[in-house]
C-alpha positions in Angstrom: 0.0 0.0 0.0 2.7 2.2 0.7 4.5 1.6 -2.8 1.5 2.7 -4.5 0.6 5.6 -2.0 4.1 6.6 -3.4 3.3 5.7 -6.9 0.2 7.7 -6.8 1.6 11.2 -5.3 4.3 10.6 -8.0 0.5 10.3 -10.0 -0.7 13.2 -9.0 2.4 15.0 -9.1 2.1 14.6 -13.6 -1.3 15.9 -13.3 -1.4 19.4 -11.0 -1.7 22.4 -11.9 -2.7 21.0 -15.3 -5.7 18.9 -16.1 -9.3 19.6 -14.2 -10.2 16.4 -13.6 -7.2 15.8 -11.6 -7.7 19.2 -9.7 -11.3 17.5 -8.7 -9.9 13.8 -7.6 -6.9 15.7 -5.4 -10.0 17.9 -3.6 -11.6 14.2 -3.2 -8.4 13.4 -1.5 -8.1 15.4 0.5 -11.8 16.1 1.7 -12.2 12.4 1.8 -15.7 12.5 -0.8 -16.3 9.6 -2.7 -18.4 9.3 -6.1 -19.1 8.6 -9.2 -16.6 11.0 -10.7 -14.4 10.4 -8.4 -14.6 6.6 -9.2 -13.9 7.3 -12.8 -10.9 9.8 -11.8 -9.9 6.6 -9.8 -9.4 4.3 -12.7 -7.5 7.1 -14.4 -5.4 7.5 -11.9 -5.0 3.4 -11.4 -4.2 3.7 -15.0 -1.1 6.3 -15.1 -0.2 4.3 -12.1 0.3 1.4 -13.6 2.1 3.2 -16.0 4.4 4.9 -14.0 5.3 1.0 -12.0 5.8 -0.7 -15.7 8.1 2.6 -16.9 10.0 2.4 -12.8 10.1 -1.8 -13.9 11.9 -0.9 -17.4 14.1 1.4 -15.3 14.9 -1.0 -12.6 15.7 -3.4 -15.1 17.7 -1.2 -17.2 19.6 -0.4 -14.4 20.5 -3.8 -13.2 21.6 -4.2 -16.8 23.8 -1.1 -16.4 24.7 -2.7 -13.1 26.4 -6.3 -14.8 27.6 -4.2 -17.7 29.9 -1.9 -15.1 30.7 -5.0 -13.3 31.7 -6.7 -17.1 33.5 -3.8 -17.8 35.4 -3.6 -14.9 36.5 -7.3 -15.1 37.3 -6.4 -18.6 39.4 -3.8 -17.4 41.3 -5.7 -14.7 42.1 -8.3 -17.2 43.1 -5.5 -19.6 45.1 -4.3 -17.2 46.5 -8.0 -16.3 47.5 -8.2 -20.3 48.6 -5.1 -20.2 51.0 -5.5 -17.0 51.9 -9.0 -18.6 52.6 -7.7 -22.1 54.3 -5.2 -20.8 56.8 -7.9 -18.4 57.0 -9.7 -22.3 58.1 -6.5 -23.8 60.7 -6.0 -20.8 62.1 -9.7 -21.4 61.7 -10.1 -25.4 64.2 -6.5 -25.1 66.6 -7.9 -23.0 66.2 -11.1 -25.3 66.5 -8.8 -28.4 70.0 -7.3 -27.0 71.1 -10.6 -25.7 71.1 -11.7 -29.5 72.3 -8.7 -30.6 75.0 -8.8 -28.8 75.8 -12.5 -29.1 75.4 -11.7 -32.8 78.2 -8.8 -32.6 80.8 -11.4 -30.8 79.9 -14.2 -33.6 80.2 -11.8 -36.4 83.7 -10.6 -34.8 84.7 -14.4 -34.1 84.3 -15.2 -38.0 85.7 -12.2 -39.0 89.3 -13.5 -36.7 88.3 -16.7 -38.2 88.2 -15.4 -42.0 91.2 -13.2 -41.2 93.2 -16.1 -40.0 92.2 -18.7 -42.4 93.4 -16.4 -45.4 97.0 -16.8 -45.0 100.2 -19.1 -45.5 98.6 -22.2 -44.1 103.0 -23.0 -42.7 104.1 -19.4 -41.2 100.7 -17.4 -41.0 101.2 -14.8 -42.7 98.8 -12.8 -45.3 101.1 -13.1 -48.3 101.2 -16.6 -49.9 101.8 -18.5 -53.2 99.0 -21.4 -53.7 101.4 -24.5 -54.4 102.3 -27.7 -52.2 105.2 -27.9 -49.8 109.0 -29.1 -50.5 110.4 -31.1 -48.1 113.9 -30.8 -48.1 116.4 -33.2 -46.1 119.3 -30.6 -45.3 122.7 -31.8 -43.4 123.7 -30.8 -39.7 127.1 -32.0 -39.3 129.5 -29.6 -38.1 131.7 -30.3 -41.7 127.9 -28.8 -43.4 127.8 -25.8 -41.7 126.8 -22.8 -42.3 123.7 -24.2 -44.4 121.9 -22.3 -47.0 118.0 -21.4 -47.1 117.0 -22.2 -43.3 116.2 -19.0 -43.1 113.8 -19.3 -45.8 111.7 -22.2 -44.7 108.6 -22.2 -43.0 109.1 -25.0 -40.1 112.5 -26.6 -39.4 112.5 -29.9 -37.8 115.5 -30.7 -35.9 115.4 -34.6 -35.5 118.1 -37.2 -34.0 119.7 -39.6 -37.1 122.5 -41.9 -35.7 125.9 -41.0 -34.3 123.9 -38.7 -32.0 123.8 -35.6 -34.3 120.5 -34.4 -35.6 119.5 -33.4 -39.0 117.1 -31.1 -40.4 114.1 -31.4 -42.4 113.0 -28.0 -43.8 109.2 -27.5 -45.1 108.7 -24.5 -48.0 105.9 -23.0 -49.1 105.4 -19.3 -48.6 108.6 -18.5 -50.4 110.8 -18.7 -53.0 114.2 -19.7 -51.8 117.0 -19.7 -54.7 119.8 -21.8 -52.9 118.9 -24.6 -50.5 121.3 -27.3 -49.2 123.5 -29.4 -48.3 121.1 -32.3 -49.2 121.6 -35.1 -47.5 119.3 -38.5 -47.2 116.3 -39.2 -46.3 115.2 -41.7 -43.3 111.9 -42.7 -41.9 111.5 -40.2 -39.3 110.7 -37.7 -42.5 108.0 -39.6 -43.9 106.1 -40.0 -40.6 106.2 -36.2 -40.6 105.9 -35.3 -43.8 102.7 -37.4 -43.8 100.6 -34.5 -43.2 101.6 -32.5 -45.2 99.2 -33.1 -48.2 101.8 -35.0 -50.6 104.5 -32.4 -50.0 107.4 -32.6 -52.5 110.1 -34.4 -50.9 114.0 -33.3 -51.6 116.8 -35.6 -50.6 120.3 -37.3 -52.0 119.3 -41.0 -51.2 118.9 -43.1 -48.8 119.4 -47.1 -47.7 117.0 -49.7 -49.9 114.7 -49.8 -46.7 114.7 -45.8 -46.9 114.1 -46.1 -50.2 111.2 -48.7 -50.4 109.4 -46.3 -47.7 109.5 -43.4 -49.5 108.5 -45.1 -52.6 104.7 -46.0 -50.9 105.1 -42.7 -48.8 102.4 -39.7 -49.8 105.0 -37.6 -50.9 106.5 -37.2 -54.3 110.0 -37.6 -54.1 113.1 -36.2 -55.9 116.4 -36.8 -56.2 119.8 -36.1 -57.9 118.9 -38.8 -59.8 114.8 -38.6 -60.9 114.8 -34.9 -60.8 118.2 -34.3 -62.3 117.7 -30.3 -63.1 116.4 -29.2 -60.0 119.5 -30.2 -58.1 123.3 -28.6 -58.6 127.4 -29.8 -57.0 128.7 -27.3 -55.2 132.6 -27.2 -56.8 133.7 -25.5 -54.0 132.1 -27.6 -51.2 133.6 -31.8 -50.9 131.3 -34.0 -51.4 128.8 -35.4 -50.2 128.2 -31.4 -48.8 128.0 -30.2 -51.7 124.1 -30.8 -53.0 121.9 -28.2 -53.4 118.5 -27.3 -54.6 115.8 -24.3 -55.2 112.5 -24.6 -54.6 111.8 -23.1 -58.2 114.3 -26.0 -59.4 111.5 -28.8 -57.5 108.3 -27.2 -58.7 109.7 -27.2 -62.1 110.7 -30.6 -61.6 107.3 -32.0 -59.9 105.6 -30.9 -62.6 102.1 -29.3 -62.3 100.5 -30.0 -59.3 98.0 -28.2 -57.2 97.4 -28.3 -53.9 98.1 -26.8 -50.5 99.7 -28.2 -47.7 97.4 -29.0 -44.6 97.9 -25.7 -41.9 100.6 -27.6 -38.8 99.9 -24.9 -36.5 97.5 -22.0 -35.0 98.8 -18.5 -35.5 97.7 -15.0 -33.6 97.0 -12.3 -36.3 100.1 -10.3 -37.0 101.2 -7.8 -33.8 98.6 -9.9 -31.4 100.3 -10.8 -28.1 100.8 -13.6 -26.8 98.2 -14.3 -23.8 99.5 -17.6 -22.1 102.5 -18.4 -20.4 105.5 -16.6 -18.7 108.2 -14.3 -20.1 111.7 -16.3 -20.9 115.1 -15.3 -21.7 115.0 -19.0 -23.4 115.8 -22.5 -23.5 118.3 -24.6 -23.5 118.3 -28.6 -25.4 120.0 -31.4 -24.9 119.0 -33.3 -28.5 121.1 -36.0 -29.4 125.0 -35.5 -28.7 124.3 -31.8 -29.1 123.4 -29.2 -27.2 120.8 -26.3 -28.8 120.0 -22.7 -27.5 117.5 -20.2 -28.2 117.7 -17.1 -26.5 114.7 -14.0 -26.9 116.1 -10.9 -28.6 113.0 -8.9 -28.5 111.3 -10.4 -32.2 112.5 -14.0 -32.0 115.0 -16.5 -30.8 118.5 -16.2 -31.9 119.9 -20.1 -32.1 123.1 -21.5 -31.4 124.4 -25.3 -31.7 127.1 -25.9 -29.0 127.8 -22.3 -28.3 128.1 -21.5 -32.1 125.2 -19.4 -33.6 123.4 -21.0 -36.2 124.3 -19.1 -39.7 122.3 -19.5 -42.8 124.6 -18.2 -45.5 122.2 -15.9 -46.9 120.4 -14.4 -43.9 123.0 -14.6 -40.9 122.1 -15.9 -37.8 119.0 -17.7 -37.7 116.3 -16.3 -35.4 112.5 -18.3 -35.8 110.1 -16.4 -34.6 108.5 -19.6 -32.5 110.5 -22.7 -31.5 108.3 -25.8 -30.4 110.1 -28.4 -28.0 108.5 -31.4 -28.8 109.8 -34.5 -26.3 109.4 -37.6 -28.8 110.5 -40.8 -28.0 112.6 -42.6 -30.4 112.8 -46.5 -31.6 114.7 -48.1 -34.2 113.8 -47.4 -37.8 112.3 -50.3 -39.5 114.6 -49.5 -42.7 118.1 -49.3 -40.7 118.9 -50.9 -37.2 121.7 -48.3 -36.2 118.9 -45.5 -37.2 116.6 -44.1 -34.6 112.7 -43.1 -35.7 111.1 -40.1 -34.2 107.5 -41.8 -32.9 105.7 -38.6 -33.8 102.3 -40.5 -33.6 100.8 -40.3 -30.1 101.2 -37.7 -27.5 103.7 -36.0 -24.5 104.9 -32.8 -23.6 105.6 -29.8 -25.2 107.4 -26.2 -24.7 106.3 -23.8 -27.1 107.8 -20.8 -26.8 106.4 -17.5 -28.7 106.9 -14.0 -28.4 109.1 -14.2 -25.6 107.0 -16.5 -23.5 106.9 -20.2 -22.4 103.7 -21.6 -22.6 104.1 -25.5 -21.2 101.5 -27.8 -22.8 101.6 -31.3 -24.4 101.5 -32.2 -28.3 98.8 -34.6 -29.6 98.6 -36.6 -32.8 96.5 -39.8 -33.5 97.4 -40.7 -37.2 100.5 -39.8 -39.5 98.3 -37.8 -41.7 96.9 -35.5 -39.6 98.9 -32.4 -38.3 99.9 -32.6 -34.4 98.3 -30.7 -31.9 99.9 -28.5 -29.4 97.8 -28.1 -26.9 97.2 -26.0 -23.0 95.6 -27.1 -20.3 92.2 -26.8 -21.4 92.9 -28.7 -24.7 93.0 -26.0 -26.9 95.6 -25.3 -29.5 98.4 -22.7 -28.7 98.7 -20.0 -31.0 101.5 -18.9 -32.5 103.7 -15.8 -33.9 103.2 -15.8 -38.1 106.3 -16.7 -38.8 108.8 -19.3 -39.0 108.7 -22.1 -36.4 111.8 -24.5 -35.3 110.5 -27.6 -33.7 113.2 -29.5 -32.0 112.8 -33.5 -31.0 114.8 -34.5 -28.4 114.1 -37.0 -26.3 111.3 -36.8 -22.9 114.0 -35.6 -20.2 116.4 -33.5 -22.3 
């Protein structure tokens, strides 16, 4: 009764001031009469009434449909905001990702940039300047009646390797350079091939050898030359005795070989030209014991000055021979299957190593598991130890010397 008492003020309320029949049923309100007018004026105002209610109902419910639409939007909202927050976190993340890669992409581009830069040079000294052509081998005498030799200074690595009588002789590898005058030329023996081996079918330059010697080298990957098969490439000396008197050229062999391509297979890691050395400690140099000889190196500020027995080391065309990196590789030594009084460097397997580059030790251990693959010299962490570009010396004495 009391919603509709309200209802019908709110009634009244359209209707005063305005229409005469509703001026007559408020008197009948409020002087309490009742008739037959007022009857009729009752059912009119039953009817705007029920008007009014069913116009308050549309409102009601218009309003609790404004009410779940607030309360949608606002869950909307939160999750908006959720998304928002969370896309935002993304963004955050997928940047840090985004420099992440860019900078991991920065260090790779650098690392094959080093990598390109070092893989475009002589694949035997490291340097940027280099013919494309195999190697030359070249067996070159160390007895005290050969010296001083001609063209060590021109080689790219010098082995120094024990022969019998306890005196060493050298085999020097060519490549980068041409080198007019190379010699004495002496033989050959097994320790060579083993060597040799992974080179990529070097040319091999010697006077001769024992049959055993010879029968190796024949089935050895190398093509070999002497006096005798490649006649023109080699010269007598008329001033030197024989047998010190042999020499060659490395134009002389290629001629000789023929026309073959190739390139040898790179023996060592290099630094780029004027990088540091980051491993090891600082050395005057070393001292050898290698066979019944004793070999120095000593540091003169760009390489390492050699001596044999006290006596520098003279190439005749370059003075006193200074490699820019010496390798001390400790190789143990049998008897050569071709000769019983000749020793064979075992120069398959593994033991320890001195390498000793820009005026630094670095102590490591030197790896190889077949004869044609190059060996490894290697640091504590099994990684290979660059070098200087350069020539490199690698002496073989014996573990303990």
């Amino acid at each position: 009764m009391l919603f509709r008492s309200v209802r019908a003020e709110l009634a009244l309320a359209r209707y005063i001031g305005g229409d005469p029949e509703t001026a007559t049923f408020t008197d009948f309100v409020r002087n309490g009469e009742l008739g037959v007018d007022a009857l009729r004026r009752d059912r009119l105002f039953a009817t705007v009434e029920d008007q009014v209610l069913a116009r308050l109902r549309t409102i009601d419910t218009e309003a609790e449909r404004l009410r779940s639409v607030r309360t949608e939007l606002q869950t909307t909202r939160s999750r908006a905001l959720a998304s928002i927050e969370t896309a935002g976190t993304g963004l955050t993340t997928a940047e840090a990702r985004r420099n992440e890669t860019a900078a991991a992409l920065a260090a790779a581009e650098a690392e094959l940039k080093g990598l390109l830069a070092r893989s475009a040079r002589a694949p035997l000294r490291g340097t940027t300047d280099f013919p494309v052509r195999p190697a030359i081998g070249v067996k070159i005498d160390n007895n005290g009646v050969a010296r001083p030799q001609t063209g060590l200074d021109g080689a790219d690595v010098v082995y120094d390797i024990i022969v019998e009588g306890g005196i060493t002789r050298f085999l020097a590898m060519f490549q980068s350079r041409d080198v007019p005058r190379i010699g004495p030329v002496r033989s050959a023996r097994t320790s060579d091939i083993s060597i040799m081996s992974a080179y990529n079918n070097p040319i091999f330059a010697f006077s001769g050898g024992n049959d055993g010697v010879l029968e190796a080298v024949a089935v050895a990957p190398v093509v070999s030359l002497t006096e005798t098969t490649g006649r023109r490439a080699f010269e007598r000396d008329p001033t030197r005795s024989a047998p010190f008197n042999l020499y060659t050229s490395t134009a002389g062999l290629y001629a000789a070989a023929g026309d073959r391509p190739g390139m040898p297979n790179p023996q060592f890691a290099f630094r780029l030209e004027g990088e540091p050395s980051t491993q090891g400690r600082s050395v005057l140099g070393v001292s050898i014991d290698i066979g019944f000889e004793t070999v120095t190196y000593r540091w003169n500020g760009t390489g390492w000055a050699r001596d044999t027995n006290g006596e520098p080391t003279i190439d005749t065309a370059a003075g006193v021979v200074t490699p820019r990196n010496v390798i001390v590789q400790f190789t143990t030594y049998t008897t050569s299957p071709a000769d019983a009084s000749s020793p064979d460097a075992l120069t398959v397997g593994q033991g320890k190593a001195w390498i000793l580059t820009d005026g630094k030790l670095v102590e490591g251990r030197w790896a190889r598991g077949v004869a044609t693959a190059p060996v490894q010299y290697l640091d504590a962490t099994n990684t290979q130890i660059p070098l200087t570009p350069g020539q490199t010396w690698v002496e073989l004495p014996r573990p303990g010397n």
